[in-house]
C-alpha positions as CSV (number, residue, x, y, z in Angstrom):
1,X,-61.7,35.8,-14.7
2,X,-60.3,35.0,-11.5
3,X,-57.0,36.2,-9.8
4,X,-55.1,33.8,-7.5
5,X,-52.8,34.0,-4.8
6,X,-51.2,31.9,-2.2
7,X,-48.2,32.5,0.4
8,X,-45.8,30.9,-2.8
9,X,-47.2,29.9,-6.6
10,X,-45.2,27.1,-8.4
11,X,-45.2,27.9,-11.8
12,X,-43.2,24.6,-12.3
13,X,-41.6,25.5,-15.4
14,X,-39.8,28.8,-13.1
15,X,-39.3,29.7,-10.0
16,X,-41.3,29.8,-7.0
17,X,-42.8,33.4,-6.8
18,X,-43.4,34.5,-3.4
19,X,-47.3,36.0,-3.3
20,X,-47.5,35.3,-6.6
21,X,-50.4,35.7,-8.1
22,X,-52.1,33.3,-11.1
23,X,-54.8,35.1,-13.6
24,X,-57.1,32.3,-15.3
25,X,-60.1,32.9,-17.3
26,X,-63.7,30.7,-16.8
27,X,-62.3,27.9,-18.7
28,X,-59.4,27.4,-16.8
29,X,-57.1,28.7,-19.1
30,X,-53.6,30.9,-18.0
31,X,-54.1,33.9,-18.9
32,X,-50.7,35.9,-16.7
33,X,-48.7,34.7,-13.8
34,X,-47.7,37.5,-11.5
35,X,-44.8,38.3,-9.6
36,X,-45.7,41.2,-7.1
37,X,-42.1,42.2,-7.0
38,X,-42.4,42.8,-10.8
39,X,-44.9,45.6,-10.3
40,X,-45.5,48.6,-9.1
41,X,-49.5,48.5,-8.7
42,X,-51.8,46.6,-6.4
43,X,-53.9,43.7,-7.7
44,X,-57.5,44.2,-6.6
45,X,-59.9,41.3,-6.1
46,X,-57.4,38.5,-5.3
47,X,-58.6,35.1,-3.5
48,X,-55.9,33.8,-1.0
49,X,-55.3,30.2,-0.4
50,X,-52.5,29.4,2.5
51,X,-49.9,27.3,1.7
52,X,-48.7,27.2,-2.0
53,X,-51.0,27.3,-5.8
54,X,-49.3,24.3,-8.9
55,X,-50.3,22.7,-11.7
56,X,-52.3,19.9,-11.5
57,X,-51.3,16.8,-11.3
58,X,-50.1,13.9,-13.7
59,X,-50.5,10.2,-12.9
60,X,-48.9,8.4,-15.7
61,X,-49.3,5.3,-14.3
62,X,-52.6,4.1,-13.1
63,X,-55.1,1.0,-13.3
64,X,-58.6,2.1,-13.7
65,X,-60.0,-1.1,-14.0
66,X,-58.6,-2.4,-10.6
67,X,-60.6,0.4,-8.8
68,X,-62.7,-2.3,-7.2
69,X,-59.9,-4.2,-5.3
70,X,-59.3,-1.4,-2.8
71,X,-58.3,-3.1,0.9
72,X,-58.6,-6.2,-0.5
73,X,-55.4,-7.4,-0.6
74,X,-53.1,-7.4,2.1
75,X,-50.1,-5.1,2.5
76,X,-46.5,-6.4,2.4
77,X,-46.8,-9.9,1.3
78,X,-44.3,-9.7,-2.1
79,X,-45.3,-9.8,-5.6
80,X,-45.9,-13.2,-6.5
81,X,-48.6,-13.7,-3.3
82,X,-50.1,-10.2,-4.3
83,X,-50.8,-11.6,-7.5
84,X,-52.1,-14.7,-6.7
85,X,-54.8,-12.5,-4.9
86,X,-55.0,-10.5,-7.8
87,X,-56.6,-12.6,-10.0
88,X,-58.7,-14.5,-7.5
89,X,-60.6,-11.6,-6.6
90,X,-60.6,-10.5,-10.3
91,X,-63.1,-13.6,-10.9
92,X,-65.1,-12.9,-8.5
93,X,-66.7,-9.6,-8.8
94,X,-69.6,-8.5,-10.8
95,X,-69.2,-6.0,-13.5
96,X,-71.7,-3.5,-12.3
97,X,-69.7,-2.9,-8.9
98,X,-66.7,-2.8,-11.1
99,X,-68.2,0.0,-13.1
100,X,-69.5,2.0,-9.5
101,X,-66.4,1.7,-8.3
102,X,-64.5,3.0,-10.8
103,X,-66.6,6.6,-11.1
104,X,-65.6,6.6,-7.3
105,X,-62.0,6.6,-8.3
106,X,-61.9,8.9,-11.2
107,X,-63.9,11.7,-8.7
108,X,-61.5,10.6,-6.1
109,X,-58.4,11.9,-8.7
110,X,-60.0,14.7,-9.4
111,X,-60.5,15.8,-5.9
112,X,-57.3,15.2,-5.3
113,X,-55.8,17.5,-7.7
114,X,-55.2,15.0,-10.9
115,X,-55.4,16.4,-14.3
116,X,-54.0,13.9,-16.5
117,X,-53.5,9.9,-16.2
118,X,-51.6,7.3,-17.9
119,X,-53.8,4.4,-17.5
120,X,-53.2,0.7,-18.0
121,X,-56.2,-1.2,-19.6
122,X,-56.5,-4.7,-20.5
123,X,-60.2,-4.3,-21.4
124,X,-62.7,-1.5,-22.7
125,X,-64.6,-1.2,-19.3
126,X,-62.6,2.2,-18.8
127,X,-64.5,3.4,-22.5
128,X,-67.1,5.0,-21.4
129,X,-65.3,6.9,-18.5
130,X,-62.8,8.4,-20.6
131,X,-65.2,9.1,-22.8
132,X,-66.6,11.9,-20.5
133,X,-63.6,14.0,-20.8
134,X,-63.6,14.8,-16.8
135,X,-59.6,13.9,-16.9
136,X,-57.3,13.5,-19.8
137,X,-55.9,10.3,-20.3
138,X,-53.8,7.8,-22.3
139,X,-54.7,4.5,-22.8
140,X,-51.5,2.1,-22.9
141,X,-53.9,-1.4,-23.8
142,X,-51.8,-4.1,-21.8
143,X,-50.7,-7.4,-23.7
144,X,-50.1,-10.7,-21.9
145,X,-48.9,-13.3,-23.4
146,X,-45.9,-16.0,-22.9
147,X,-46.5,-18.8,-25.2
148,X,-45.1,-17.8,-29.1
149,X,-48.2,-19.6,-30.6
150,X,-51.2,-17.4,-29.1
151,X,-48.8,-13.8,-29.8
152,X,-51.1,-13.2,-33.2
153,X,-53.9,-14.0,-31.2
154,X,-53.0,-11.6,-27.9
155,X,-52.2,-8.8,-30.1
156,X,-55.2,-9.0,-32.5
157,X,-57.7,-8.4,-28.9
158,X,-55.5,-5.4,-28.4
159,X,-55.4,-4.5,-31.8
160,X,-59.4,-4.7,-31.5
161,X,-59.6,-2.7,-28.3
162,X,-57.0,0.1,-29.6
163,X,-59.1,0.5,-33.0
164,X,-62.4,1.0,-30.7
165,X,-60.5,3.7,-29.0
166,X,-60.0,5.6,-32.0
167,X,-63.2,4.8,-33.5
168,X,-65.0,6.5,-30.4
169,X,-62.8,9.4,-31.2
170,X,-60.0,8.7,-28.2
171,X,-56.9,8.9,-30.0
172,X,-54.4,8.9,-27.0
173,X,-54.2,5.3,-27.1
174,X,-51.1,2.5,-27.2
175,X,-50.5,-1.1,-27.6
176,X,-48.3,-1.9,-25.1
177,X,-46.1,-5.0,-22.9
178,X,-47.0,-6.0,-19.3
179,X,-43.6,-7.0,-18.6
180,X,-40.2,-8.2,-19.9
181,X,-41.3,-11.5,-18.5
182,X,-44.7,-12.2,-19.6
183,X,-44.6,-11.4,-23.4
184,X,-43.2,-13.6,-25.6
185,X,-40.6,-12.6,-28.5
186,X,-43.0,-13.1,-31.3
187,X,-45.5,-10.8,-29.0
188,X,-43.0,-8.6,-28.7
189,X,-42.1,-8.0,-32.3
190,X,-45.6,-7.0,-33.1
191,X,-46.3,-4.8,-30.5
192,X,-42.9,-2.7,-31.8
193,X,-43.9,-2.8,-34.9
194,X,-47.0,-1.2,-34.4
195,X,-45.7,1.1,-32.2
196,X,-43.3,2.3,-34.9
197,X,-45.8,2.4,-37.0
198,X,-48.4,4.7,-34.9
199,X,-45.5,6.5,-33.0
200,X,-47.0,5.4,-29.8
201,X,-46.1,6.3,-26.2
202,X,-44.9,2.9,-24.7
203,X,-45.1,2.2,-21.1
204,X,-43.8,-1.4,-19.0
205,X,-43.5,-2.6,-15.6
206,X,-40.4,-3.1,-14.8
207,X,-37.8,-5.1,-12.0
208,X,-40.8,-5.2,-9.5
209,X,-38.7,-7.6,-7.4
210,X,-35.8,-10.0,-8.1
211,X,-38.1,-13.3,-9.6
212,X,-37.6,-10.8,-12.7
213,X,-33.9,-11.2,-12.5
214,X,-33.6,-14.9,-11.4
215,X,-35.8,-15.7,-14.3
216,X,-33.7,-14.3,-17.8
217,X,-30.3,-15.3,-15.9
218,X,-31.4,-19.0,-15.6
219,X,-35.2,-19.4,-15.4
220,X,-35.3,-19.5,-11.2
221,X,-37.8,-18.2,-8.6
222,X,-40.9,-18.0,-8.6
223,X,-42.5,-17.0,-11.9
224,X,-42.1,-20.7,-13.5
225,X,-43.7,-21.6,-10.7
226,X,-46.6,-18.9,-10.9
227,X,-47.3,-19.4,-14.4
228,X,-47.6,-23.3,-13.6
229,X,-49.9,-22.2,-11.9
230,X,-52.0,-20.1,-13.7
231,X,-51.7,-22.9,-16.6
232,X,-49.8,-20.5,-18.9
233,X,-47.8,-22.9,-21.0
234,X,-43.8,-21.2,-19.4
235,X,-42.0,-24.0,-21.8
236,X,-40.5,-21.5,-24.6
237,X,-39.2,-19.6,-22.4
238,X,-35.2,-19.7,-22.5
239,X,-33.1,-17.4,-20.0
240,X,-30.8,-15.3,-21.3
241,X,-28.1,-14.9,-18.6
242,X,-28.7,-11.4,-19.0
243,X,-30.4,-8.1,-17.1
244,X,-34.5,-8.5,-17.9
245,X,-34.3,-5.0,-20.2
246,X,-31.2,-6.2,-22.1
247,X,-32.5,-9.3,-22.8
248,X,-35.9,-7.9,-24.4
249,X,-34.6,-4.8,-25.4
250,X,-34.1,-5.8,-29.2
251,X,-37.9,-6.3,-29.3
252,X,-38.5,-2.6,-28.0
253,X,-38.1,0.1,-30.4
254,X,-35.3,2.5,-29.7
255,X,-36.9,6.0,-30.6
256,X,-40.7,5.8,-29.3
257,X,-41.2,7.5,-25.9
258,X,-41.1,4.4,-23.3
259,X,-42.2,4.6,-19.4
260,X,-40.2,2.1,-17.2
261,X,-42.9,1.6,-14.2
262,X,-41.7,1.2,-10.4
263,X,-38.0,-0.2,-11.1
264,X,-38.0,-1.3,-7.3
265,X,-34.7,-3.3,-7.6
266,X,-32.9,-1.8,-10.6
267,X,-29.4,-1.1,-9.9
268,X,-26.7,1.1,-11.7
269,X,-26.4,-1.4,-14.6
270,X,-29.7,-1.9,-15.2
271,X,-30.2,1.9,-16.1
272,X,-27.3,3.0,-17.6
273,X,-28.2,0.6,-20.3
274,X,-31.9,1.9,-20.4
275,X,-30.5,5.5,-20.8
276,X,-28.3,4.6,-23.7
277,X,-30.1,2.2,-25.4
278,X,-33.7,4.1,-25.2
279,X,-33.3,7.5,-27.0
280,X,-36.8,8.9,-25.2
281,X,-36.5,7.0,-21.6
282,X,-38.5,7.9,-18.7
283,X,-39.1,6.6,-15.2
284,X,-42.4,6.3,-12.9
285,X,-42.1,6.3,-9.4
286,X,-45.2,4.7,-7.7
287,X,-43.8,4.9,-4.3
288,X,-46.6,3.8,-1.8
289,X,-47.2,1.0,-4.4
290,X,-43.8,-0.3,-3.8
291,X,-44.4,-0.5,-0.1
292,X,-47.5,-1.9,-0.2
293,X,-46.1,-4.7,-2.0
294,X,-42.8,-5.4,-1.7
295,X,-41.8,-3.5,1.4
296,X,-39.0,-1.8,-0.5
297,X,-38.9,1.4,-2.8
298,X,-36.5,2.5,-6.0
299,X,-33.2,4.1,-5.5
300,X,-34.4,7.2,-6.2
301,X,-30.6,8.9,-5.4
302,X,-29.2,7.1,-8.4
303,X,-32.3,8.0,-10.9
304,X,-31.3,11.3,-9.8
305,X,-27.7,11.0,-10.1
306,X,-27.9,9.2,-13.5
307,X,-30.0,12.5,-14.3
308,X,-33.0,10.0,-15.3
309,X,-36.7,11.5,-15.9
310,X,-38.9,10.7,-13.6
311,X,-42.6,10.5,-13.2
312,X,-45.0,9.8,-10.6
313,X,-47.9,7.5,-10.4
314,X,-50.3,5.7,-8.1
315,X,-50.9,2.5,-9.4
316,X,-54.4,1.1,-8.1
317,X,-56.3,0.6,-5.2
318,X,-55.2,-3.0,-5.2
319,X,-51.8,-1.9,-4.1
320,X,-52.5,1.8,-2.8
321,X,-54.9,3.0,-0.4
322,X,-55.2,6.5,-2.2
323,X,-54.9,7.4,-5.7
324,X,-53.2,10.6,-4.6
325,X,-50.0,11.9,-6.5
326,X,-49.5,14.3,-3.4
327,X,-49.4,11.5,-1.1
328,X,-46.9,9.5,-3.1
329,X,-44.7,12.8,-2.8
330,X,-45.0,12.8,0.6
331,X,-43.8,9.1,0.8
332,X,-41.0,10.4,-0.9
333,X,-39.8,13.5,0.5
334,X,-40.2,11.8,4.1
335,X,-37.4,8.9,2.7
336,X,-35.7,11.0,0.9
337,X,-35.7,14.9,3.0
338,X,-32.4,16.3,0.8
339,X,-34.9,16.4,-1.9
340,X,-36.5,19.7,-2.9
341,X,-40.1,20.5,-3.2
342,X,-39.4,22.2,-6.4
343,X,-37.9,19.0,-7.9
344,X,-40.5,16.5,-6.9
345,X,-43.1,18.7,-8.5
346,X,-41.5,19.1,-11.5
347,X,-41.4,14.8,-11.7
348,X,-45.7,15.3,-10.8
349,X,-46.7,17.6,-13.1
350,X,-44.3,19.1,-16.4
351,X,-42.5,16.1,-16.7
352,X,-45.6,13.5,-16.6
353,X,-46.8,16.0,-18.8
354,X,-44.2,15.6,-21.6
355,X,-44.2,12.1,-21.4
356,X,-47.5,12.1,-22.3
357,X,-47.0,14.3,-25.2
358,X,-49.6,16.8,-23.5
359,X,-47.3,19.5,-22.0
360,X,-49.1,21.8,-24.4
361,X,-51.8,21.9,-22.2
362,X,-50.9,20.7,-18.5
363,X,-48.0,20.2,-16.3
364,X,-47.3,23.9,-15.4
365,X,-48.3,28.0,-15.3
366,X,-47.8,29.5,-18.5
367,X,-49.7,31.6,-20.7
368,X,-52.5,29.7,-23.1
369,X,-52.1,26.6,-20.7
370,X,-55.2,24.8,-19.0
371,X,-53.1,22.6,-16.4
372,X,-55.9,22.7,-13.5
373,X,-54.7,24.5,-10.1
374,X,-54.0,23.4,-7.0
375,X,-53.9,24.8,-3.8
376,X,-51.7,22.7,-0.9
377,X,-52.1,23.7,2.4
378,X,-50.8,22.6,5.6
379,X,-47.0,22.4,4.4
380,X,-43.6,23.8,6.0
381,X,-43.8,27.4,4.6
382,X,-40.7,27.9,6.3
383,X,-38.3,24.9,4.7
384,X,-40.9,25.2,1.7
385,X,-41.7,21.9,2.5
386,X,-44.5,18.9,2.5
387,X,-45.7,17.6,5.7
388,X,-47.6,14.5,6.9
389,X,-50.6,16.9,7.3
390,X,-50.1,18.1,3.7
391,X,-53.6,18.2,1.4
392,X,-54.4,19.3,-2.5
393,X,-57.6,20.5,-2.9
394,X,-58.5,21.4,-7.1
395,X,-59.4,24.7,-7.3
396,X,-59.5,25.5,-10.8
């Protein structure tokens, strides 16, 4: 049993309680959360950590299997010329560093206070990982595919990789679209299907920069040109003369949970019709992603203001330098100062937590709960406050 205290504890799901103090057995698990003001005795044998105690952290949008491309690409250069180095480098490199480097990254959340990741996977090299149980995660297997005559074909190698999942006993798994853009209809259709079927979690990128738009209103900028490129066979493709999410929204199921990922250009339009066409919407923020790539990050003021819920994740190391959920709150509390601390750790731990149907278990300090703990330090204790010099270090 161990007894916890900090200068403020978080229990997320409450107020801030000032010299709180947090009660956890040896396996982790909640077993009180103390406010001092509450009693009239003096708790013996309490370890102090400055700064503030939370839950730990969840990432609901991450790429395991990209671990390896860390500083490889260069910052700032827009989406279509980051993916054009994407897959270059993704033919080049030998399976055993990718395997290395990916334990590297999976300690590297786990030191930095992560307890729970959505992860995108467009292979089974993550298997084995997840397998070891040192994080919790959800698998959302990736689909590609534009061209209407390979969709039963894209979907049956999902279909293959999901039933491995549950046949190694992982059942947090999902079939899921990259992008409005790179699925077809007929791709579409069967991924809905079987997410009605399975009740699955969905999770898409979404508006990353404005070739998304150009392309459903009349098939300009530069995805034609990419997928020329990449020999992807662009011809069915007809725009729609409509918003990328209207236009593919009739091939999304309605109730399922879905997770709209970065959203860097969506405007007012563009989410008022997520919010009243998707009964179970939520929002991840990948801020430092955003930058790194497009220069540019989300309007967070209207998420807010359209009272969206919102998530945080990393995305990889091909677009991030750390795989950090504090850091990407920093990035957004330094753009964004009128927001409070309270808030944005409410988006980086109970509500990531929901999304992923495992608020049971993490995303804040209640009784019977095994969320992790962190301890942040170097903050503005004054203004309650994160500041550059801000770090999480897992303590429980």
């Amino acid at each position: 049993m161990r007894k916890l205290t900090a200068d403020w504890i978080f229990p997320v799901s409450s107020a801030p309680i000032k010299d709180g103090i947090l009660v956890v057995d040896d396996s982790g698990r909640i077993t009180d959360v103390i406010n001092p003001e509450h009693t009239n005795y003096k708790i013996a044998d309490t370890e102090y950590f400055p700064g503030i105690i939370c839950p730990g952290f969840v990432n609901t949008h991450c790429h395991l299997e990209l671990s390896h491309f860390k500083n490889k690409i260069p910052e700032k250069i827009g989406l279509n010329a980051f993916l054009t180095f994407l897959d270059e480098i993704r033919k080049q490199t030998q399976a055993e560093f990718r395997e290395e480097t990916m334990y590297l990254t999976e300690k590297e959340m786990l030191n930095n206070g992560i307890i729970a990741v959505g992860d995108i996977s467009n292979t089974l090299d993550t298997l084995e990982i997840k397998q070891e149980g040192k994080l919790y995660y959800h698998t959302f297997v990736e689909v590609f595919g534009s061209d209407p005559q390979q969709a039963r074909f894209r979907f049956g190698y999902a279909k293959e990789i999901f039933d491995f999942y549950h046949s190694n006993g992982l059942s947090a798994v999902s079939i899921v679209p990259h992008s409005p853009y790179s699925v077809s209809n007929q791709l579409f259709e069967l991924i809905k299907q079987h997410a009605i079927a399975n009740n699955s979690l969905l999770s898409m990128h979404h508006q990353e920069n404005e070739d998304e738009n150009l392309l459903f209103i009349n098939k300009t900028g530069n995805i034609p040109k990419r997928m020329k490129n990449y020999g992807v066979d662009f011809f069915a493709f007809q725009p729609t003369g409509k918003r990328p999410l209207e236009s593919v929204a009739p091939f999304l199921p309605e109730g399922n949970p879905i997770l709209l990922v970065h959203n860097t250009i969506s405007q007012e339009e563009d989410m008022i019709f997520a919010s009243e066409h998707f009964k179970n919407l939520w929002l991840a923020l990948c801020p430092n992603a955003n930058l790194y790539i497009e220069n540019r990050l989300p309007d967070i003021p209207l998420f807010r203001r359209l009272n969206l819920r919102l998530t945080i994740g990393t995305d990889s190391f091909a677009s991030n330098h750390h795989l950090s959920v504090l850091e990407e709150m920093k990035t957004i509390l330094q753009n964004f100062p009128e927001l409070q601390l309270q808030e944005i750790l409410t988006w980086a731990t109970i509500n990531g937590a929901k999304f992923l149907h495992a608020d049971k278990l993490f995303g804040s300090f209640e009784k019977g709960k095994i969320p992790g703990v962190v301890s942040i330090n170097d903050l503005d204790l004054e203004h309650l406050s994160l500041t550059k010099a801000s770090k999480a270090q897992r303590i429980c």
